[in-house]
C-alpha positions, -999 to +999 in steps of 0.1 A: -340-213-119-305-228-109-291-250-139-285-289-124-242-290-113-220-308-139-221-346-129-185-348-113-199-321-089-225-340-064-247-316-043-251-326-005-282-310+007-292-307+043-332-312+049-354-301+072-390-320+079-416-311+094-420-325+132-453-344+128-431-364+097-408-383+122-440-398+135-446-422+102-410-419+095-393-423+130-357-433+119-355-397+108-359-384+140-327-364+155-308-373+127-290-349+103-301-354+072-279-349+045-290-364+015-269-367-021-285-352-053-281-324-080-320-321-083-352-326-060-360-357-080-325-370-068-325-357-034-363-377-026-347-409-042-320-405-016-342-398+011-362-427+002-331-453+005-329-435+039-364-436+049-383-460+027-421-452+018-406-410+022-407-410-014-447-423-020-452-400+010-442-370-010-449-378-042-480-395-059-477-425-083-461-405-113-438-390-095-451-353-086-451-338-057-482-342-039-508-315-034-499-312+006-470-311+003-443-280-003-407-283-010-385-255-005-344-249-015-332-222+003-361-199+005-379-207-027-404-230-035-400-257-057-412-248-094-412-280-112-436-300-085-441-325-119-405-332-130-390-326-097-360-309-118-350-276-097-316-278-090-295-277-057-263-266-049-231-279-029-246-275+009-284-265-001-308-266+030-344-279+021-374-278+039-400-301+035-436-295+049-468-310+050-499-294+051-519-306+082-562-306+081-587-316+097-612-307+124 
């Protein structure tokens, strides 16, 4: 796992949502998002001053990510889905999915 950047060093990630998202979250829509944060925890509290509700979207009421949803940095999966404490680098793309059910 990537250790978190040294405070002076702020990463500016550039994320990716899923298309059915923009639908509860319309301001998002043809935007580029490029949200301020050295971890995931930091990059959904940015996204939430963005979007507001995004963050109770993702995450349940402790803070975890919740169990439809996947987080990725780069190509990998988020680890810590309870802390939210992977890291991201200067310029880190993240994709955020939901999964979609029903019938």
């Amino acid at each position: 796992m990537l250790s978190p950047l040294p405070s002076k060093i702020r990463a500016m990630a550039h994320v990716e949502l899923t298309p059915h998202l923009f639908q509860f979250f319309p301001q998002l829509e043809g935007r580029a998002l490029v949200i301020e944060g050295s971890t995931v925890a930091e990059l959904i509290r940015g996204l939430e001053t963005t979007a507001p509700g995004i963050a109770f979207y993702l995450c349940d009421e402790r803070g975890r990510l919740r169990q439809h949803v996947n987080l990725y940095v780069e190509s990998e999966r988020v680890k810590d889905r309870v802390g939210l404490t992977d890291a991201l680098l200067p310029h880190s793309r993240v994709f955020i999915m939901q999964a979609l059910s029903g019938g």
